[in-house]
BAKEDO-421998 format. One line per 2 residues: number of its first residue (from 1); for each residue x, y, z of N, C-alpha, C. Coordinates in Angstrom, 1 decimal, padded with zeros to 4 digits, always signed. Last residue first. Example, Ala and Ser with C-alpha at 12.3 -4.5 7.8 and 13.67 -1.06 7.14 Angstrom:
REM BAKEDO-421998
2) +012.8:-002.2:+007.1:+013.7:-001.1:+007.1:+012.9:+000.0:+007.9 | +013.2:-005.7:+007.8:+012.3:-004.5:+007.8:+013.2:-003.3:+007.8
***
This chain:
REM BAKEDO-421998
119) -010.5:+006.8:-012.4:-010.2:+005.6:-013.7:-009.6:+006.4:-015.0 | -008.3:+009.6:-010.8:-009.2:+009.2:-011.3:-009.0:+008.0:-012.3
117) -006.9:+010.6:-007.7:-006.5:+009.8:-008.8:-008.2:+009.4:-009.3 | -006.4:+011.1:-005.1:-006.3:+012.4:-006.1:-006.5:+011.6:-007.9
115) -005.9:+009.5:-003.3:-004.9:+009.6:-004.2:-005.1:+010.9:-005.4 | -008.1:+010.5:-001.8:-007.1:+010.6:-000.7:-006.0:+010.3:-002.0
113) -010.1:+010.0:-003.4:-010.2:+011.0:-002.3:-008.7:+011.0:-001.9 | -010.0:+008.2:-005.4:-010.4:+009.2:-005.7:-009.4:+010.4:-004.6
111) -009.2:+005.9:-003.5:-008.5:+006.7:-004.4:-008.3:+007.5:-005.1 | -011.8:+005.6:-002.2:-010.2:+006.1:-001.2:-009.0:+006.9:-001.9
109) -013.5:+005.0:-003.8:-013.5:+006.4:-003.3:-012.4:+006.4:-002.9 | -012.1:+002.0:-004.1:-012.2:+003.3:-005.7:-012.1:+004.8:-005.0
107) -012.1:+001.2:-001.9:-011.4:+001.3:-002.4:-011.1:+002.5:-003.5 | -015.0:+001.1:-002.4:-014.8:+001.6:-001.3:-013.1:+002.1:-001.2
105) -015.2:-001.0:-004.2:-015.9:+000.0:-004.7:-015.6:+001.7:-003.7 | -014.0:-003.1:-003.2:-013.5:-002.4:-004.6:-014.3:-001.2:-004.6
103) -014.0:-003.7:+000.3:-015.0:-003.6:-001.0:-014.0:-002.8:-002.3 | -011.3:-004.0:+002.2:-012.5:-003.4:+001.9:-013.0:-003.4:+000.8
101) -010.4:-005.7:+005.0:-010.3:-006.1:+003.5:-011.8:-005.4:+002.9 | -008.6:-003.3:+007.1:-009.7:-004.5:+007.2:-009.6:-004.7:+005.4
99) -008.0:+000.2:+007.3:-007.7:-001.2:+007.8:-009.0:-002.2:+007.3 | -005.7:+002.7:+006.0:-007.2:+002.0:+006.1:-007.0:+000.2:+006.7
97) -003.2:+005.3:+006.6:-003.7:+003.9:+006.1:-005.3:+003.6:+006.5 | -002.5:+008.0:+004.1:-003.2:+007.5:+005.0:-003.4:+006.0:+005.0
95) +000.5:+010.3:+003.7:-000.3:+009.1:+003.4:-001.3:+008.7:+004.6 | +000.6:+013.5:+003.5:+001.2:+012.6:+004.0:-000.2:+011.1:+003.9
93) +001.2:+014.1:-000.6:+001.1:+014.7:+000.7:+001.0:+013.5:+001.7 | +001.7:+014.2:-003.0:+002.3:+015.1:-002.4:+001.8:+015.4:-001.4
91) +001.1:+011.8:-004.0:+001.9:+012.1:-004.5:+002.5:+013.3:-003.7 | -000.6:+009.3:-001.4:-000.6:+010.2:-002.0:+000.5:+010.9:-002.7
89) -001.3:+006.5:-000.5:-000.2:+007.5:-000.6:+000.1:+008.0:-001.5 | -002.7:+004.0:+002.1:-002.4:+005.2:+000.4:-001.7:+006.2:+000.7
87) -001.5:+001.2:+003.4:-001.4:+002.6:+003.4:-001.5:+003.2:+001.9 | -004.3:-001.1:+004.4:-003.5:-000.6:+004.0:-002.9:+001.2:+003.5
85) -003.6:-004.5:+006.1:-004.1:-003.0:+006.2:-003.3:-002.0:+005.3 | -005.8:-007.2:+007.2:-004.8:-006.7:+005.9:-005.1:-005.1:+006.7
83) -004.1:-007.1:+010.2:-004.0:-006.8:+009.3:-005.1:-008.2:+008.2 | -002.8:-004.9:+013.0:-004.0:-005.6:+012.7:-004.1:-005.8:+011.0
81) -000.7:-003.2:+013.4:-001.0:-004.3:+014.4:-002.4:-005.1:+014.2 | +001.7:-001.4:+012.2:+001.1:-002.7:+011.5:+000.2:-003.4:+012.9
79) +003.4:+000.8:+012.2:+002.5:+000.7:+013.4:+001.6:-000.7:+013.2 | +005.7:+000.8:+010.5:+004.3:+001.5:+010.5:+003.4:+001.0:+011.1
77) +007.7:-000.1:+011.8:+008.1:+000.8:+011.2:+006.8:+001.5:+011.1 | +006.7:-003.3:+012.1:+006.8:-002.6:+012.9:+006.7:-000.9:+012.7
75) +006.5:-003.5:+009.0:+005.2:-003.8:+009.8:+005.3:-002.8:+010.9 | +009.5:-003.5:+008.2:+008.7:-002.5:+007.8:+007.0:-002.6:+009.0
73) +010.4:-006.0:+010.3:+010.6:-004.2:+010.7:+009.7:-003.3:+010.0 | +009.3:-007.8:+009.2:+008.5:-007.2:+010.4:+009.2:-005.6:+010.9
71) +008.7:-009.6:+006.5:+009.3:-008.0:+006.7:+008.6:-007.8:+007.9 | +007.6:-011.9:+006.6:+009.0:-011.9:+006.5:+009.3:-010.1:+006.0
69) +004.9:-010.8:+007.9:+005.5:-012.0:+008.7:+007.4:-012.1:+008.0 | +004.3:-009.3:+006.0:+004.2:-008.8:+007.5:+005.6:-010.0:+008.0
67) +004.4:-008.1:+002.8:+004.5:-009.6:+003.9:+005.1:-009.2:+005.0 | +003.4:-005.6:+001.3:+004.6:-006.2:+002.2:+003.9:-007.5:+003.0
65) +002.6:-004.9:-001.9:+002.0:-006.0:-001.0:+003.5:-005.9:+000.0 | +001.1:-002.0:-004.4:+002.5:-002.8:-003.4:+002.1:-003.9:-002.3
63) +000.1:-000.5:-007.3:+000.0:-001.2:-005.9:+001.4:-002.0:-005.7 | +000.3:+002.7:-008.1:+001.0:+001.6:-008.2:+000.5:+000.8:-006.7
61) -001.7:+004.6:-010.8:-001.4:+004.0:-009.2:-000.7:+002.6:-009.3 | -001.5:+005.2:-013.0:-001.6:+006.0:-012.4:-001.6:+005.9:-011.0
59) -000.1:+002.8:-014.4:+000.4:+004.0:-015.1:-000.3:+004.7:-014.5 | -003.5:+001.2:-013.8:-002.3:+001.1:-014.5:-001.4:+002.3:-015.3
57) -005.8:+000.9:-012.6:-005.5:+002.0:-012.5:-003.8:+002.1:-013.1 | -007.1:-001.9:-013.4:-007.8:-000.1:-013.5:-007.3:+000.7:-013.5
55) -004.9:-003.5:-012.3:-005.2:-003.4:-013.6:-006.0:-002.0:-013.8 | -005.1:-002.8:-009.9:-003.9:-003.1:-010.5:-004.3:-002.3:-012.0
53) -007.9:-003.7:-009.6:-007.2:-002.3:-009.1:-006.3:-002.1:-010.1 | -007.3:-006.7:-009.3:-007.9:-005.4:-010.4:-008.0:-004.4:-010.6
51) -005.5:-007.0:-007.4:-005.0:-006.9:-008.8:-005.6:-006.4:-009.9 | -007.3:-006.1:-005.3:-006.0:-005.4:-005.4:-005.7:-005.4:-006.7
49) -008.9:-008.5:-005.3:-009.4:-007.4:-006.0:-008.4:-006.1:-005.9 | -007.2:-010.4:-004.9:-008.0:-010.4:-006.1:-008.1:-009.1:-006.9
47) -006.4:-009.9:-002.2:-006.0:-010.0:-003.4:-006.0:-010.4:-004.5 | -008.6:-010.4:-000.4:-009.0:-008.4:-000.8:-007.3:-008.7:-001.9
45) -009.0:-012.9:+000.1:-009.7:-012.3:-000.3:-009.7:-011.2:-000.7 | -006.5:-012.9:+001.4:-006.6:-014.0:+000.7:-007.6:-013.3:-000.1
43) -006.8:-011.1:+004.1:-005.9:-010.7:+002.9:-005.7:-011.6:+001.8 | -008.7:-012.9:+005.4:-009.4:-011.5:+004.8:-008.2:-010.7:+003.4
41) -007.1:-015.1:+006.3:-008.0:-015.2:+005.3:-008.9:-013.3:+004.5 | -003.7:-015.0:+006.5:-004.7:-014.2:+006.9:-005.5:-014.4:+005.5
39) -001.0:-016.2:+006.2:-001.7:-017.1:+006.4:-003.4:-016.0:+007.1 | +000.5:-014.4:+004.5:+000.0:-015.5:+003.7:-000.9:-016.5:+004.5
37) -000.1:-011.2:+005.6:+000.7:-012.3:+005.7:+000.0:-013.6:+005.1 | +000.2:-007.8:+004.4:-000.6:-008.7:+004.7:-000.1:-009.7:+005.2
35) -000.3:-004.2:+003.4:+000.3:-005.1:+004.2:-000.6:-007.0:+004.6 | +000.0:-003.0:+000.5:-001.2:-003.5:+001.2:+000.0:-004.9:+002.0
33) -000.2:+000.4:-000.8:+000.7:-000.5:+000.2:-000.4:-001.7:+001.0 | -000.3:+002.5:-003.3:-001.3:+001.9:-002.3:-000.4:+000.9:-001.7
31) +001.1:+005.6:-005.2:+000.8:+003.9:-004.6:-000.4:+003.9:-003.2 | +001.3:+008.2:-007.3:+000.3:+007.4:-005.7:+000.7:+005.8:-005.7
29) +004.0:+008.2:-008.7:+003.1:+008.2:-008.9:+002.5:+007.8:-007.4 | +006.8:+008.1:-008.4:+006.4:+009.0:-009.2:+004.9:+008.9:-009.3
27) +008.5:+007.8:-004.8:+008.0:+007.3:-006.1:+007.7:+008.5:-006.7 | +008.8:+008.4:-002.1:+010.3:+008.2:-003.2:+009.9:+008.5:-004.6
25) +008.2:+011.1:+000.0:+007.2:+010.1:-001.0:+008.4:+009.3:-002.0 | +009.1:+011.3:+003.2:+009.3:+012.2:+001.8:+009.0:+010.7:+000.8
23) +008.3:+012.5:+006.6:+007.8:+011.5:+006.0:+008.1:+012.2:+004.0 | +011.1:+012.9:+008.5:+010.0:+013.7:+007.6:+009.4:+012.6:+006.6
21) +013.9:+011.7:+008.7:+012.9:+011.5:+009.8:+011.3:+012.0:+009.6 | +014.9:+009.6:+006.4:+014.3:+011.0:+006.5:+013.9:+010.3:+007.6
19) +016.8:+007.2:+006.3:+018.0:+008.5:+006.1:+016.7:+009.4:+006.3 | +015.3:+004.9:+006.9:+016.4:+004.9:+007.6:+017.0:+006.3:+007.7
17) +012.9:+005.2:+005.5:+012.7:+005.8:+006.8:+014.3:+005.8:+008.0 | +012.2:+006.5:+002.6:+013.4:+006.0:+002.9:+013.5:+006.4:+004.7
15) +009.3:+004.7:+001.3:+009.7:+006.4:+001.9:+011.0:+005.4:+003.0 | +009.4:+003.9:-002.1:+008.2:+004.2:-001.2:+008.8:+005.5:-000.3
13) +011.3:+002.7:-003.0:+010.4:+002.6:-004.1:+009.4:+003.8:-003.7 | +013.2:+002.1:-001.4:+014.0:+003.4:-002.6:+012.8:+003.2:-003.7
11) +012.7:+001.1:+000.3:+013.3:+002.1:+001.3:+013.6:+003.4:-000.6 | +011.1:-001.0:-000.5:+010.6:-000.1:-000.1:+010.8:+001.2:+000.5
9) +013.9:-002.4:-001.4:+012.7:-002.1:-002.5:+011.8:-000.9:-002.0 | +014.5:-003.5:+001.1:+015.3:-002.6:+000.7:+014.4:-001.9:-000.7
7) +011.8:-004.8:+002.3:+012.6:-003.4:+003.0:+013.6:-002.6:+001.9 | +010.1:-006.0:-000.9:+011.4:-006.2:+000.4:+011.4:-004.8:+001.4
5) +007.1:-005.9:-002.3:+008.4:-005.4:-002.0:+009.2:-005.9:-000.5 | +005.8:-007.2:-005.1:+005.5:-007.6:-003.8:+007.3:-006.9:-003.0
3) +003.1:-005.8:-007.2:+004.7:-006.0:-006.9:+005.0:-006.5:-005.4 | +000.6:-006.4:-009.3:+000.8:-005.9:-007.7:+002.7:-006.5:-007.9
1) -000.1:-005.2:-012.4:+000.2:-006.3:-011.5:+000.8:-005.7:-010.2
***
């Protein structure tokens, strides 16, 4: 299931941007970060298929949702200016974001590729 995090959740789940200026991974496994706000029809649609994700990749990727509109520092913090958008992130190296509400199947390669992570 997708977890939906605060600033302070994301300062000790994700990457603590108040104390490193170096981008340093908190977690134990790849997550995915899917920025959105409850009134964006494209992020209405790509949360479905996040939670299947969810589900596929359970105990090897962790999905995460920030609400733009009541976290705008985190939004700000990561350059957020079009959204759904989201950041993978990888276990040991520096994360990349993707923008717009993309296909499951398009998603899968990103995870492959960029999380290192297999079904």
């Amino acid at each position: 299931m997708t977890e939906l995090l605060t600033k302070e959740t994301f300062l000790e789940k994700v990457f603590n941007f108040e104390k490193n200026k170096e981008w340093k991974f908190e977690g134990e496994i790849p997550c995915i970060i899917d920025f959105y706000a409850d009134w964006c029809g494209p992020c209405k649609s790509l949360a479905p298929v996040l939670e299947e994700l969810s589900d596929d990749y359970a105990g090897k990727v962790n999905i995460y949702k920030v609400d733009t509109e009541a976290e705008q520092e985190l939004a700000a913090a990561f350059g957020i200016r079009s959204i759904p958008s989201m950041l993978f992130v990888p276990k040991n190296s520096e994360p990349q974001m993707a923008q717009g509400a993309l296909p499951k199947h398009d998603l899968e390669k990103i995870i492959a590729d960029v999380l290192k992570v297999e079904k």
